[in-house]
TORNU-747419 format. One record per residue (C-alpha): z, y, x; residue in one letter; residue number from 1; chain. Coordinates in steps of 0.05 Angstrom, whole numbers, plus 5000, padded with zeros to 4 digits. Layout:
BEGIN
{{Z; Y; X}; 'A'; NUM; 'A'}
...
# end
This chain:
BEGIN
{{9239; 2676; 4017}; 'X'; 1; 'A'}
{{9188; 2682; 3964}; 'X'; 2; 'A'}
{{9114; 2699; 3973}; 'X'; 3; 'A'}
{{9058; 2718; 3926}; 'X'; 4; 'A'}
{{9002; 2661; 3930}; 'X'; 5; 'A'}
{{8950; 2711; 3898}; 'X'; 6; 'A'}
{{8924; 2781; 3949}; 'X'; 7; 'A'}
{{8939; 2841; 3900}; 'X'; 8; 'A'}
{{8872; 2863; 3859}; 'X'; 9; 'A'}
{{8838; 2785; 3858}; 'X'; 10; 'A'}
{{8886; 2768; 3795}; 'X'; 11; 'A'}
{{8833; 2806; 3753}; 'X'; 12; 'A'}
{{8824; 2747; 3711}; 'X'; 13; 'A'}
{{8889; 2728; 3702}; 'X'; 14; 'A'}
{{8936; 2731; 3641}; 'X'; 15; 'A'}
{{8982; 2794; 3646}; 'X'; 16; 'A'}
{{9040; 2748; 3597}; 'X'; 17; 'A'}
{{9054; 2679; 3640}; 'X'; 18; 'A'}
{{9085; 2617; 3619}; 'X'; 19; 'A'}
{{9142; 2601; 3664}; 'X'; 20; 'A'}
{{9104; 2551; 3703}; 'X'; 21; 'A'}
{{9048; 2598; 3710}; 'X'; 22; 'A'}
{{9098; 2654; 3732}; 'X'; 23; 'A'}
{{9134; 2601; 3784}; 'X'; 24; 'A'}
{{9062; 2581; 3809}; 'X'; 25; 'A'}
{{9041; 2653; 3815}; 'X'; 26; 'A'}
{{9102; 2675; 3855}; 'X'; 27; 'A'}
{{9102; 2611; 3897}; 'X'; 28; 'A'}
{{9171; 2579; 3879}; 'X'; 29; 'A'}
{{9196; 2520; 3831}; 'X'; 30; 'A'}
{{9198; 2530; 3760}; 'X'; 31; 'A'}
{{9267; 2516; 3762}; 'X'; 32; 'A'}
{{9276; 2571; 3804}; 'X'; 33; 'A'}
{{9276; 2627; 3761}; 'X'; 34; 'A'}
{{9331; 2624; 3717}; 'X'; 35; 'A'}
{{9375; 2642; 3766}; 'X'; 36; 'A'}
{{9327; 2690; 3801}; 'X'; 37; 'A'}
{{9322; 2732; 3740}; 'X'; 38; 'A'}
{{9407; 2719; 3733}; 'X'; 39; 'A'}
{{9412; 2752; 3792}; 'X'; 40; 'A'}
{{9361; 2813; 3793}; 'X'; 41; 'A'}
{{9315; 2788; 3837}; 'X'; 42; 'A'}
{{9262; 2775; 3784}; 'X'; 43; 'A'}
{{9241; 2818; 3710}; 'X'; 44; 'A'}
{{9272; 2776; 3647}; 'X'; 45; 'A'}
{{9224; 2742; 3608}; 'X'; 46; 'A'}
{{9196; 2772; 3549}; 'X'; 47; 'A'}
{{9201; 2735; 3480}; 'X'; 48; 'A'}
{{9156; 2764; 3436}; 'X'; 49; 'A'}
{{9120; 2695; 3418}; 'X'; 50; 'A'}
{{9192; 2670; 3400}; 'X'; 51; 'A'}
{{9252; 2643; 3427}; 'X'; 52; 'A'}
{{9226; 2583; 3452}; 'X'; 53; 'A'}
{{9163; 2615; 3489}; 'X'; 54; 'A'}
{{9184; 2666; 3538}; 'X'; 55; 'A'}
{{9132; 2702; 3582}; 'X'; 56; 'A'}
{{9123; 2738; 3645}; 'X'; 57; 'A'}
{{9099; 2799; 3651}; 'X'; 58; 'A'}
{{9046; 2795; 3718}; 'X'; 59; 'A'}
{{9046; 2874; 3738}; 'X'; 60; 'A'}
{{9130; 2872; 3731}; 'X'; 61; 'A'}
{{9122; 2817; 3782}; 'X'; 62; 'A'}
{{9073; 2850; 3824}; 'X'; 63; 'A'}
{{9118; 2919; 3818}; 'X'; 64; 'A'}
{{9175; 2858; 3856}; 'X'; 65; 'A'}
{{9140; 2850; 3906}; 'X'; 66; 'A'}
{{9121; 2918; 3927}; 'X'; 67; 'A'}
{{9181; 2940; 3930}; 'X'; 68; 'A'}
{{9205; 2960; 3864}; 'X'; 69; 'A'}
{{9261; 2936; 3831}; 'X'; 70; 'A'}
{{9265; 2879; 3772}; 'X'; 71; 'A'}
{{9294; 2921; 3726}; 'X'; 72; 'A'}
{{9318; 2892; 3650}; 'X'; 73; 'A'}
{{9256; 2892; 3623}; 'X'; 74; 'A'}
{{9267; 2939; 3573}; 'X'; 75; 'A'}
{{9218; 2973; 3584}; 'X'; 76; 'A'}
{{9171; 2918; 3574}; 'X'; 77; 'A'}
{{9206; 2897; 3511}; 'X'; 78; 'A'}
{{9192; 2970; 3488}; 'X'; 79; 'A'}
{{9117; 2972; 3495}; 'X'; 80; 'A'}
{{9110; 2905; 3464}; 'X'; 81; 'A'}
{{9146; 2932; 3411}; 'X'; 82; 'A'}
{{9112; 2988; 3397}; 'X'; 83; 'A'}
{{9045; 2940; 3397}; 'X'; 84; 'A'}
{{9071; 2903; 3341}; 'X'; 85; 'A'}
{{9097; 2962; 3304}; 'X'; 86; 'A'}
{{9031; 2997; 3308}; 'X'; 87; 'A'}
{{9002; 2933; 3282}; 'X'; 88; 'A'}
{{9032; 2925; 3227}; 'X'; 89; 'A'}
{{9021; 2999; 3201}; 'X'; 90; 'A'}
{{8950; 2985; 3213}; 'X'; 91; 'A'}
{{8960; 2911; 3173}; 'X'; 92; 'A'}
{{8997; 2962; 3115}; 'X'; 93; 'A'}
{{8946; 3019; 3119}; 'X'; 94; 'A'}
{{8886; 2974; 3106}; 'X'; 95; 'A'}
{{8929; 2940; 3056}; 'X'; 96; 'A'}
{{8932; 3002; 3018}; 'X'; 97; 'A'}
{{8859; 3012; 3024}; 'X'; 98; 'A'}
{{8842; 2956; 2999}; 'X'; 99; 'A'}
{{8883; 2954; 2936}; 'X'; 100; 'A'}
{{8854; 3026; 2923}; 'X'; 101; 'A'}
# end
């Protein structure tokens, strides 16, 4: 059984995007644990938008876990951060433009 060390609303100050140790410390179990807790839809994927070798947790889809909602495939997760970095770079393009102008 896995428990949340942290009562929901004090994590004000925390990260929402947590390293894997910081995601196995949050949700109370071994690092090494959650491989095979995301393999087998217990737990969100990790997120890799810092790059292969640095995947993050995303807090809230861990909090959504553990009241009661399911882990999903992070999709949706991948989508927003997606659309952050898209938006980005337009802005990055637009003032590009500006600039040269």
């Amino acid at each position: 059984m896995m428990f949340r060390q942290t009562a929901p609303g004090s994590n004000a100050d925390m990260p929402r995007w947590l390293n894997p140790d910081s995601a196995a410390a949050y949700i109370g179990v071994r690092v090494e644990r959650l491989r095979p807790l995301v393999k087998a839809g217990k737990l969100p994927p990790p997120s890799y938008h810092l790059g292969p070798n640095q995947p993050r947790f995303d807090r809230l889809a861990l909090d959504r876990v553990f009241e009661g909602g399911k882990a999903g495939n992070g999709t949706d997760v991948d989508a927003a951060v997606q659309g952050l970095v898209e938006g980005m770079m337009a802005t990055a393009r637009d003032w590009t433009r500006a600039r040269r102008d």
